[in-house]
N, C-alpha and C positions, 0 to 999 in steps of 0.2 A: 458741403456746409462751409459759410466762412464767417468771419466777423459780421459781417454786415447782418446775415440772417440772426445771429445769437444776440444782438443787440434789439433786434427787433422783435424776438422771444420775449427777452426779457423787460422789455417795454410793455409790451401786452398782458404777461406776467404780475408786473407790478400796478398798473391802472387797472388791470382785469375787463377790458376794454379794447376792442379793435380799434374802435372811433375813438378812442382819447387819445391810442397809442399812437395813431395817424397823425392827428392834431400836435402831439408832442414832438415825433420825427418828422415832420413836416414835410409828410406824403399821403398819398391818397391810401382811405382807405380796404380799395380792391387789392392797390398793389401791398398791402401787409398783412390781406388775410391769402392773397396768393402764394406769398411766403413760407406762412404758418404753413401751410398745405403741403407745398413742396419739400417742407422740411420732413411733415409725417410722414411721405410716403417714400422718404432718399431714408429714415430711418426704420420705419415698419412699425412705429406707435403711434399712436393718438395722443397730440400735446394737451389739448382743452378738454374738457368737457362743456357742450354750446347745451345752457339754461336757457331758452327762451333768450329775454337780451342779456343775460348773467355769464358768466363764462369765471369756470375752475379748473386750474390746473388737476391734469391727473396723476396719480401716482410716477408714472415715466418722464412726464410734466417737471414735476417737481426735482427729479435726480437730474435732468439735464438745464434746467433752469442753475440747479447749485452748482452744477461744473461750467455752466456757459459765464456765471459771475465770478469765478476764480480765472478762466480764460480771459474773459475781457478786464480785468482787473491785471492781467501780466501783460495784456497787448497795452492797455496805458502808461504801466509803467513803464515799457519795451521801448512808446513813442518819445513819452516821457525823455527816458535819459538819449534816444536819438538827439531829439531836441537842442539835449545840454550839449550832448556833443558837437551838433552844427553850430549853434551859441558858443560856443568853447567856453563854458562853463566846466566842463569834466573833461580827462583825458589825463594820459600818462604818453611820457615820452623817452624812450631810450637813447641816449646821445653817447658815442665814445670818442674821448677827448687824450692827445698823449702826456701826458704829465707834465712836461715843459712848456702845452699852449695854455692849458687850462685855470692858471693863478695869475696869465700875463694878460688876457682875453677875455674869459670871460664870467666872471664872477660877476661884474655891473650889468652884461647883458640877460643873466642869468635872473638876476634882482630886478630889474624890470620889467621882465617879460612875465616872473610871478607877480609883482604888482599889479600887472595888466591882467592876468589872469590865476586867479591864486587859489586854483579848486585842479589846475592841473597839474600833474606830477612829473618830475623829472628826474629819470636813475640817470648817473654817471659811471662809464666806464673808463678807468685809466689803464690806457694800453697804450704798446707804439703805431703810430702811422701805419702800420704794414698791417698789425693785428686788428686796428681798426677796420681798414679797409674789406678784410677776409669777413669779419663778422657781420657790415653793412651789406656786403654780398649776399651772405647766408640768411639774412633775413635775423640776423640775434638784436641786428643793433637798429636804427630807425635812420638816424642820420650820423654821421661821425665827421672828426677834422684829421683831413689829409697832408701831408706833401706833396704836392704836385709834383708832377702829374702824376695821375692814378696808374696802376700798374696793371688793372682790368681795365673791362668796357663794361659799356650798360648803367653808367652811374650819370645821375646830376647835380652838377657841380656850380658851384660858383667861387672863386677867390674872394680872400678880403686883406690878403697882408702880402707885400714881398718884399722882402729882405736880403741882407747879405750876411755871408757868415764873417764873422771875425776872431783872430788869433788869440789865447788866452796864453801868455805865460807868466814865469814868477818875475818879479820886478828885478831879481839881479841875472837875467837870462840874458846872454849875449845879441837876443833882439830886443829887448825892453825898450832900446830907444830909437827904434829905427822906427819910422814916418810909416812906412808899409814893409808890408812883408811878401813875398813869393811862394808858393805851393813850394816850389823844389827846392830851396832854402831849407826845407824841414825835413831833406833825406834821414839826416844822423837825429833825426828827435825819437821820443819815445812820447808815444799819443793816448791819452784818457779817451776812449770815445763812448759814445750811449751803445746799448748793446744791440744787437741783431735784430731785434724786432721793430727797429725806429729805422727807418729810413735814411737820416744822418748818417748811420754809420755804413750803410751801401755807397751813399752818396760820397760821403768823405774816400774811402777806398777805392773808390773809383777815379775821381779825381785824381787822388795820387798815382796811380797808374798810368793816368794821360802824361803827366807831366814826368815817369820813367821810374817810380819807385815804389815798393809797398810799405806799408806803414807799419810800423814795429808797434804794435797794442799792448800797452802793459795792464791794461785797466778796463772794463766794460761796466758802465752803470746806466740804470732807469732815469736817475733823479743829476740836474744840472746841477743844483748846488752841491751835491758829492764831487763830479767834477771838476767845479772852480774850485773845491777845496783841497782838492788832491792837486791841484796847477798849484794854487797858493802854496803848498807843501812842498814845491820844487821836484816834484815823481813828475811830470810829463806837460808836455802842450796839450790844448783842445781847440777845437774851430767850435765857436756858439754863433748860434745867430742874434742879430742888434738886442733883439728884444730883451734874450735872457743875460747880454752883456750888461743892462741899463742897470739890472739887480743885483751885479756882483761886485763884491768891496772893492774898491781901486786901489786903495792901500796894501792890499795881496794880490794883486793878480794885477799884471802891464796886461791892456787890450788893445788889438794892435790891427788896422785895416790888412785885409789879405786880397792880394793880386795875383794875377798870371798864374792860375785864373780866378777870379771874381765869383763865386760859390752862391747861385739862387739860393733864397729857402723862403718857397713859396705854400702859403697855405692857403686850404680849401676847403667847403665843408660840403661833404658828399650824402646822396641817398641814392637808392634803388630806381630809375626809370619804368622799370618794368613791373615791379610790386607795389600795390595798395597802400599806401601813406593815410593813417588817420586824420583828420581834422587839426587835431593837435598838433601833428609833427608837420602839415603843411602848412601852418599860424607861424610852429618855429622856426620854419626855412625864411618864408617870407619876412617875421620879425626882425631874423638876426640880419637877411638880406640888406634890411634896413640899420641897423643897428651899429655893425661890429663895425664899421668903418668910424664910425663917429667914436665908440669907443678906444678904437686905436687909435685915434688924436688923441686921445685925454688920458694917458699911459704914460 
């Protein structure tokens, strides 16, 4: 039994009539009492009773008439909200964003894309790069924003920003006025950096390693402006990148170009290649595909 047969039940049901029911699904009507037919005999009752040209449902009739109208009444709705959903009318989307991209990026893309579409929903997760990445694997998150490169495979990617880091210290710091600065210049500093789960801070301790040294951590936070405020307090250097330099007071904190070496900080927003993407979260790849670059002009 499928849809098709229960619609045609109950078409006949309601005109009490083969030939009107024919007339109304615009079919013949052999092919809708061969139906009827098939249906009584896949179920082992008798749907009708045949009056002469009259026709009544029968007791069995009737019980499966009232569940084939609550059936086709859930397959409408079922299409129904497909519908909304290929319309992107409906839809929820999980994005995780790490804390320092998320207030620089994108909040206007985030406002536009609900104006364009304002029936679907979007959770936010604040996490770092690294925790992001592990979650869009695991299938928790939908799409998330990276640091490049990914530290798995199997993901799809697109950049929209690359930057450099640069040096934050206090204005009366023995580099405060120096043009640039060099990695290895910073053996004797003491470093704020973002904590283990941000990618920054692999990245940063790496670096110092190339260039022959480890970096003495006095401080580990989530949130940048703790950082510059801790630089501003004269407790340690930080390396930020341009973006979140543009937000911090100049008046407290010298920012200073960093060389030898020149520090990428490239970001990207990642999904699953291999896993199911709704409608909605392939609108927000594509949207923001479009989008963040123009946003990041206007920043």
């Amino acid at each position: 039994m499928d849809i098709r047969q229960l619609q045609y039940l109950v078409e006949v049901a309601r005109l009490k009539s083969f030939t009107k029911a024919a007339e109304s699904l615009f079919i013949t009507q052999p092919t809708i009492s061969k139906t009827i037919r098939l249906m009584e005999e896949e179920l082992g009752v008798q749907l009708f009773d045949r009056l002469g040209k009259r026709i009544e449902l029968t007791d069995a009739g009737k019980i499966i008439v009232e569940q084939a109208h609550t059936i086709l009444t859930s397959f409408q709705n079922l299409s129904a909200e497909l519908d909304d959903l290929r319309n992107l009318k409906r839809g929820h989307i999980r994005i995780g964003l790490p804390p320092m991209v998320g207030s620089s990026f994108f909040p206007k893309v985030i406002g536009q894309f609900h104006q364009r579409y304002p029936d679907i929903t979007i959770q936010l997760f604040e996490d770092g790069a690294k925790k992001v990445e592990v979650d869009v694997a695991a299938g928790t998150l939908d799409v998330g924003v990276v640091v490049l490169p990914t530290l798995g495979e199997g993901f799809g990617c697109f950049p929209f920003v690359e930057e450099r880091l640069k040096l934050l210290v206090h204005p009366s710091h023995w580099l405060a006025k120096q043009r640039e600065v060099g990695l290895a210049e910073l053996v004797q500093e003491s470093f704020v950096l973002f904590r283990e789960d941000f990618m920054l801070h692999d990245r940063i301790i790496t670096e110092c390693a190339k260039v022959g040294f480890q970096p003495r951590v006095i401080y580990e936070s989530s949130q940048w402006d703790l950082i510059s405020e801790m630089v501003g307090a004269g407790l340690g250097v930080a390396l930020l990148p341009e973006t979140i330099c543009r937000e911090v007071d100049p008046e407290r904190v010298s920012i200073i170009p960093l060389v030898d070496p020149v520090i990428p900080w490239k970001l990207g927003m990642i999904w699953r290649e291999d896993r199911y993407l709704s409608f909605a979260a392939r609108e927000w790849i594509r949207f923001a595909r479009e989008v963040l670059p123009l946003a990041h002009g206007n920043i």
